[in-house]
C-alpha positions as CSV (number, residue, x, y, z in Angstrom):
1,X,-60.0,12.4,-4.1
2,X,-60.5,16.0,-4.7
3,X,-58.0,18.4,-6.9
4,X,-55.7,19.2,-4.2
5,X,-55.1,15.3,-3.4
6,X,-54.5,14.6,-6.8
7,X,-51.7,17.7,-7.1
8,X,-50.1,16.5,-3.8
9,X,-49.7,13.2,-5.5
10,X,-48.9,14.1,-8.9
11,X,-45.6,15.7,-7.3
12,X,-44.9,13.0,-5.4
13,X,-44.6,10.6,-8.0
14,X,-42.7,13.3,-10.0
15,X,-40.6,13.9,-7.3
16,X,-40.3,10.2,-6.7
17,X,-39.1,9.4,-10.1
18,X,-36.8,12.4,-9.7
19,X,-34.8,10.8,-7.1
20,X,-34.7,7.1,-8.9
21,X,-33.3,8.4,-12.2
22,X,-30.6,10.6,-10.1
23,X,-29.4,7.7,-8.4
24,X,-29.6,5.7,-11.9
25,X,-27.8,8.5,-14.0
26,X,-24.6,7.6,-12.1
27,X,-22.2,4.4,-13.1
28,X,-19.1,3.1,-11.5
29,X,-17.1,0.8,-13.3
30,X,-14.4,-1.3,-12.5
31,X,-11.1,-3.3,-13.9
32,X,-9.8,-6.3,-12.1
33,X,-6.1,-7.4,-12.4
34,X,-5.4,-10.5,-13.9
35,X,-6.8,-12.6,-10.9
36,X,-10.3,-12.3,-12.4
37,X,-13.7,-10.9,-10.5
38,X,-13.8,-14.3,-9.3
39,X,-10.5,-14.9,-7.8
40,X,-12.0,-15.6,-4.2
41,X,-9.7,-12.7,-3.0
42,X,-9.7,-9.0,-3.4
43,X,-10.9,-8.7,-6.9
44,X,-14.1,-10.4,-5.6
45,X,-14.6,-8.2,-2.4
46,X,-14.4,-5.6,-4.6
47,X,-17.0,-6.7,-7.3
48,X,-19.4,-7.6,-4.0
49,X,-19.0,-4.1,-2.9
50,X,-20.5,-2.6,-6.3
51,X,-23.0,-5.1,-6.0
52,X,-24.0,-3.6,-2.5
53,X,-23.6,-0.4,-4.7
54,X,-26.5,-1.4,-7.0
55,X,-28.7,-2.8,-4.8
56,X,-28.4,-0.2,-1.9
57,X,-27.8,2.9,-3.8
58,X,-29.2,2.5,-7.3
59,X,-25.7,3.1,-8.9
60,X,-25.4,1.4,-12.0
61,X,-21.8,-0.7,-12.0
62,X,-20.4,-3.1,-14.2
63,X,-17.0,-4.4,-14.5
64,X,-14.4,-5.3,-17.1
65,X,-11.9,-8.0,-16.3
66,X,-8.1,-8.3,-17.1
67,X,-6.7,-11.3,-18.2
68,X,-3.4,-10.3,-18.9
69,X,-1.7,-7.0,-18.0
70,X,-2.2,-5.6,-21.3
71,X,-5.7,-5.5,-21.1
72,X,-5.6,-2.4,-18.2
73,X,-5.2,0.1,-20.7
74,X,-7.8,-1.0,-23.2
75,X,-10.3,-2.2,-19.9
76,X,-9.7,1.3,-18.6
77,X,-10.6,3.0,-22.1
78,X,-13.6,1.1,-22.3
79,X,-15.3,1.8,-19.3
80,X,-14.4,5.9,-19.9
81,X,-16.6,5.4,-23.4
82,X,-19.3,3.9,-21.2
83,X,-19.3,7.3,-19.2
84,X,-18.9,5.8,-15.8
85,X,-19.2,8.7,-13.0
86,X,-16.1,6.8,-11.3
87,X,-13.6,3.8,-12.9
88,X,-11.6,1.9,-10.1
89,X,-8.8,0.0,-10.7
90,X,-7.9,-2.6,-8.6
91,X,-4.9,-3.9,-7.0
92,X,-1.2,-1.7,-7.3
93,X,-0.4,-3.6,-10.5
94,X,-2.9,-0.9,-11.9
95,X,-0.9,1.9,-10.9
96,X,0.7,3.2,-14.1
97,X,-2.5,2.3,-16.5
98,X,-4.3,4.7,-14.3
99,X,-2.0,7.1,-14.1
100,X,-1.8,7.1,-17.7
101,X,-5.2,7.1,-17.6
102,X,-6.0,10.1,-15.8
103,X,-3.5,12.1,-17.4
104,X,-5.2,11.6,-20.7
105,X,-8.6,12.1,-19.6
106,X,-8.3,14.6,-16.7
107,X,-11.9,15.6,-16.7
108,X,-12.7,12.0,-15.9
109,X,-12.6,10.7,-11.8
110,X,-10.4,7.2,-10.9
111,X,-9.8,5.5,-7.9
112,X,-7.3,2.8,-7.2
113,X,-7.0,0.2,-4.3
114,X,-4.0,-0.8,-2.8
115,X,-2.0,2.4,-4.4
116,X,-1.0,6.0,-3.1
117,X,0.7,7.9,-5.5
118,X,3.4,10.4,-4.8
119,X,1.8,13.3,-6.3
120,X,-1.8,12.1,-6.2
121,X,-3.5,14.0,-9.2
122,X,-6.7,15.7,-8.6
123,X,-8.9,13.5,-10.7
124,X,-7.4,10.2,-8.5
125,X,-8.3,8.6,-5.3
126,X,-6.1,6.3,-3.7
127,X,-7.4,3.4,-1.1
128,X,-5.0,1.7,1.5
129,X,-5.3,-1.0,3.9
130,X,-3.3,-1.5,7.0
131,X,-3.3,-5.7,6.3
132,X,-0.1,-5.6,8.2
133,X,-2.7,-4.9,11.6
134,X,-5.2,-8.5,10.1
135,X,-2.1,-10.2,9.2
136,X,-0.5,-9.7,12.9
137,X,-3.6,-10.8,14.1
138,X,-3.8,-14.3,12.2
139,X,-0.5,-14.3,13.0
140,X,-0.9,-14.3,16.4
141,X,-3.5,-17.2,15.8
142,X,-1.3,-18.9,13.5
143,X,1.5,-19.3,16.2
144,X,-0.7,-20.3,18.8
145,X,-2.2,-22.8,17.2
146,X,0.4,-24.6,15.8
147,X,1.7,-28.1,16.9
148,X,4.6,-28.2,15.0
149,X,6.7,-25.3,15.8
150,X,6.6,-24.3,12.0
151,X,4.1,-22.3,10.0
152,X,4.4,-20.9,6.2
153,X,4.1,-17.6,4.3
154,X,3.1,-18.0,0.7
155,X,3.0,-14.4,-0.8
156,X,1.8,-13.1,-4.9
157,X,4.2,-11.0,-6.1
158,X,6.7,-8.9,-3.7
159,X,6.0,-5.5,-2.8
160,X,4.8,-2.8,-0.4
161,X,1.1,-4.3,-0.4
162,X,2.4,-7.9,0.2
163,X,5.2,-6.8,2.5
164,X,2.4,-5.9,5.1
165,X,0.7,-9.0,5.0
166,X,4.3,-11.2,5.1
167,X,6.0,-8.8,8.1
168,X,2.7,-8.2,9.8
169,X,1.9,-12.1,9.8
170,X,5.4,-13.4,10.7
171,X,5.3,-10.6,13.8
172,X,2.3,-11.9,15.4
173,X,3.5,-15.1,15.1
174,X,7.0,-14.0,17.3
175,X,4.3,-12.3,19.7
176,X,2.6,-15.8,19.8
177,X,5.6,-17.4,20.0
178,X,9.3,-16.4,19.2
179,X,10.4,-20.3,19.2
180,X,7.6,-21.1,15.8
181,X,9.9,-21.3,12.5
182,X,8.1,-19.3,9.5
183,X,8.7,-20.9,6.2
184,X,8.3,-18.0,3.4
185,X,8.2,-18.1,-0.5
186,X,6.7,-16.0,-3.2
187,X,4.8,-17.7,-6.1
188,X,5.9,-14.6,-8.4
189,X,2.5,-14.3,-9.0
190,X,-1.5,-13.6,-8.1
191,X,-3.0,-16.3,-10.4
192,X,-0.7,-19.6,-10.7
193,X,-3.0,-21.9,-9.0
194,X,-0.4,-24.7,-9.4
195,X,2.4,-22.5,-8.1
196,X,1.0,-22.0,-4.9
197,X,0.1,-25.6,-4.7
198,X,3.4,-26.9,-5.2
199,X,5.2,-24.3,-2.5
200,X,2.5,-25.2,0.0
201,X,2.8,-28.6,-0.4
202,X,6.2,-28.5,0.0
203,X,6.2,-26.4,2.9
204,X,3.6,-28.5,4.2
205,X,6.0,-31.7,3.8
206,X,8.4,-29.6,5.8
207,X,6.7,-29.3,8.3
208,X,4.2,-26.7,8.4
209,X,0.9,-27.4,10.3
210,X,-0.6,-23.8,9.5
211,X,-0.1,-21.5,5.8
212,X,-1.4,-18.0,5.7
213,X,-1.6,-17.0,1.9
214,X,-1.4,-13.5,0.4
215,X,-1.6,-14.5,-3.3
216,X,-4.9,-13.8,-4.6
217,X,-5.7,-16.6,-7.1
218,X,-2.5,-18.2,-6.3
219,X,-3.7,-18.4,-3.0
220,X,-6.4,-20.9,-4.4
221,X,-3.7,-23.4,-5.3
222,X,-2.3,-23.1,-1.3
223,X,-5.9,-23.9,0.0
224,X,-6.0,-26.9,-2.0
225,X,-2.8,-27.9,-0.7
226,X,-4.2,-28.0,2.8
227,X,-7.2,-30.1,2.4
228,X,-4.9,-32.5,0.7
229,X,-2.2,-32.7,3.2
230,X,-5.2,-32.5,5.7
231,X,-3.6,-29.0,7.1
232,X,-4.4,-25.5,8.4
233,X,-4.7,-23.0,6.2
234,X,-5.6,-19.2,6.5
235,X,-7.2,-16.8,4.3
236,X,-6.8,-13.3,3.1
237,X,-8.9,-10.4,1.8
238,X,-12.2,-11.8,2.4
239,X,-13.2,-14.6,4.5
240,X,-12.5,-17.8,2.4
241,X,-14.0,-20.8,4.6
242,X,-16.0,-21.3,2.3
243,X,-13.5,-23.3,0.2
244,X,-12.1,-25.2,3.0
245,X,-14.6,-25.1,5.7
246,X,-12.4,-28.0,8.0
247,X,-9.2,-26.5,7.1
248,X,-9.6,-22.9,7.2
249,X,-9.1,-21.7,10.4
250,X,-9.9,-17.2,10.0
251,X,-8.9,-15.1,7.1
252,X,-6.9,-11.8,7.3
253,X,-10.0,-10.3,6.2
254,X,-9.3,-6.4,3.9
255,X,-13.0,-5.1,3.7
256,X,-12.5,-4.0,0.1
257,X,-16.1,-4.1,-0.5
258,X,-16.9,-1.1,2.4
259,X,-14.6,0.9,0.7
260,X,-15.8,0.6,-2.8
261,X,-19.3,0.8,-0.7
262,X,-18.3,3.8,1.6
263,X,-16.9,5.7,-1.4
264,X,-19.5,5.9,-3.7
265,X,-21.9,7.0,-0.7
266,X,-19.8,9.6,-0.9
267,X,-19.6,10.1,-4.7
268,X,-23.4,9.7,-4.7
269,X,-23.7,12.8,-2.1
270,X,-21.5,14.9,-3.9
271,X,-18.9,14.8,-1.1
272,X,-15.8,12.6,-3.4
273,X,-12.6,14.7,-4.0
274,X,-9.8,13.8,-5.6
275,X,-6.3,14.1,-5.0
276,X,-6.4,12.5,-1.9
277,X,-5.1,8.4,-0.3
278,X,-7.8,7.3,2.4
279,X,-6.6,5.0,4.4
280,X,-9.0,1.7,6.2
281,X,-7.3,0.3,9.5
282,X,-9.0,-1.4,12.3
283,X,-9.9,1.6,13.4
284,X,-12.3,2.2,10.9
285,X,-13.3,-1.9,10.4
286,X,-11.4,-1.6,7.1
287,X,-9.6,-5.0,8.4
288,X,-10.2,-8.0,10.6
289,X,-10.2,-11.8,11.2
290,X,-13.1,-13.5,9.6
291,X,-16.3,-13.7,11.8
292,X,-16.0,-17.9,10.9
293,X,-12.8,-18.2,12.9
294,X,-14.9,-19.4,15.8
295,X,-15.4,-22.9,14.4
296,X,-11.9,-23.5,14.9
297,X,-10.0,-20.9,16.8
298,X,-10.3,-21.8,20.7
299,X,-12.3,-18.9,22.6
300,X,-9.5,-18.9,24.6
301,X,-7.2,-17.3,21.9
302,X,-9.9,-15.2,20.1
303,X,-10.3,-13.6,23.5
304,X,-6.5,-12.5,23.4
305,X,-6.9,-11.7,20.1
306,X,-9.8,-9.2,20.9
307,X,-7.2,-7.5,23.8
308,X,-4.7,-7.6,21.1
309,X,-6.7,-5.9,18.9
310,X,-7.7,-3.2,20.7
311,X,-4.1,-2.3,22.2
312,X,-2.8,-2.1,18.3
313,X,-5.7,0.4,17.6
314,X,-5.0,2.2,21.3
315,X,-1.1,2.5,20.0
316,X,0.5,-0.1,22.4
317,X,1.5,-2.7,19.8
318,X,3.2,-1.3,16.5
319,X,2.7,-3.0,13.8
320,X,5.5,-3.9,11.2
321,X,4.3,-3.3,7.3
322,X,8.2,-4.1,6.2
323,X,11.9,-5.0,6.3
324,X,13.0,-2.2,8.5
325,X,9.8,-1.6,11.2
326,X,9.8,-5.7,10.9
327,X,13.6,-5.7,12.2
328,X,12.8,-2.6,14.7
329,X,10.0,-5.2,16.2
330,X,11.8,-7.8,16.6
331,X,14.9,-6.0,18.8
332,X,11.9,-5.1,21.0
333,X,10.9,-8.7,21.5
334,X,14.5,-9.7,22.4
């Protein structure tokens, strides 16, 4: 190889390294709530989605996991020492520890899922998810698949994130079928396994053929239930069949994981701004049913669900995300 080969490939390597130790100067870090990374639900989607990170980008991630809600603060501390380019917090039950957070260290950039803020500050990103559109959909499912005439609603904790899975769900059930019953209770919280179990049961018991669950860990107790009682059962946040592949029928599926993915593409070109919610729809493919629902959701009704699908992202269906658009739907139904 003669001198100029040798310089051509001296600055390629340099160049090369260049680029790997960019990529590997950068860290994201994340806190979960108190379901845990491995909470089969949205915590999970979200730690798969920094693992994509790693492997696809080269940004370094790591995570530090809440047990109880006193540990956001300290969590949130932690990975700021660590000098992570971007922290995430995840799930609304965050909201004031980063707040707090980025009001004390304003130079540093956050992002939260499943908040907005009224006054976004600059060093905050805030990530929504229309699950009222997914949960319509496995709604829809849910009340044309069921035998009984009675389905169930088993929430986490009340409020606006929840409200969009409960009054999307029970809506495409009354577009499925305004005669099906909806049974609905709230385990009062995201990680009593043997809460959710006993409400499901019972609901079960009374009747149910078919549970949807938006209870993160909780929700693990309601999936249990089914396979017990030998019922239906339906996901949320990520497709669960996997822990009840003969009773779970789709999942209301929240693609945490492309936006944790999607946003630190952007972070990663220099294109991430604070002060600003972004918002994943199906639209965007930031929800959706599972892609397992085919093994037991007739092709018959996965068909209507694609037309259905399509008319709620073309505008002709609205979607209810609470109380008041939930009663506005109804009187149009009537």
């Amino acid at each position: 190889m003669n001198k100029i080969g040798v310089l051509l490939l001296v600055i390629l390597v340099v160049l090369g390294l260049t680029v790997v130790s960019t990529a590997q100067e950068l860290k994201i870090g994340m806190v979960t709530d108190v379901g845990g990374v491995n909470d089969q639900s949205f915590n999970q989607s979200a730690w798969e989605g920094l693992l994509r990170v790693e492997e696809e980008l080269g940004i370094k991630v790591g995570y530090a996991e809440s047990q109880q809600e006193a540990d956001y603060a300290p969590n949130l501390e932690q990975l700021y020492d660590y000098d992570n380019d971007l922290i995430w917090g995840i799930g609304f039950m965050m909201a004031d520890a980063i707040l707090d957070a980025a009001e004390t260290n304003p130079d540093q950039l956050y992002a939260i899922i499943d908040n907005a803020y009224e006054n976004t500050p600059e060093n905050v990103i805030g990530v929504l998810f229309k699950a009222e559109e997914a949960s319509f959909l496995v709604g829809y499912i849910a009340g044309r698949m069921s035998k009984t005439g009675t389905v169930g609603f088993v929430g986490g904790i009340r409020g606006v994130i929840i409200d969009g899975f409960d009054y999307g769900y029970t809506a495409g059930v009354a577009y499925a079928n305004k005669d099906v019953e909806v049974l609905n209770q709230y385990a009062d919280s995201f990680s009593d396994q043997a809460k959710g179990k006993a409400i499901a049961t019972q609901m079960y018991q009374n009747g149910a053929d078919v549970i949807f669950h938006a209870a993160g860990g909780a929700g693990i107790g309601v999936i249990e239930a089914a396979k017990e009682n030998d019922k239906y059962v339906i996901g949320v946040d990520r497709d669960q069949s996997d822990l009840a592949p003969d009773h779970m029928i789709t999942s209301a599926m929240k693609r945490v994981d492309n936006a944790m993915f999607n946003i630190a593409v952007d972070l990663q070109n220099g294109n991430l701004k604070g002060g600003q919610t972004i918002t994943y729809g199906l639209a965007d493919n930031g929800v959706d049913i599972a892609p397992s629902s085919d093994k037991h959701v007739p092709q018959k009704i996965l068909d209507e669900v694609e037309i259905i699908k399509q008319d709620i992202i073309d505008g002709k269906i609205f979607v209810p995300y609470n109380k008041e658009t939930y009663e506005k739907y109804i009187s149009t139904l009537n």
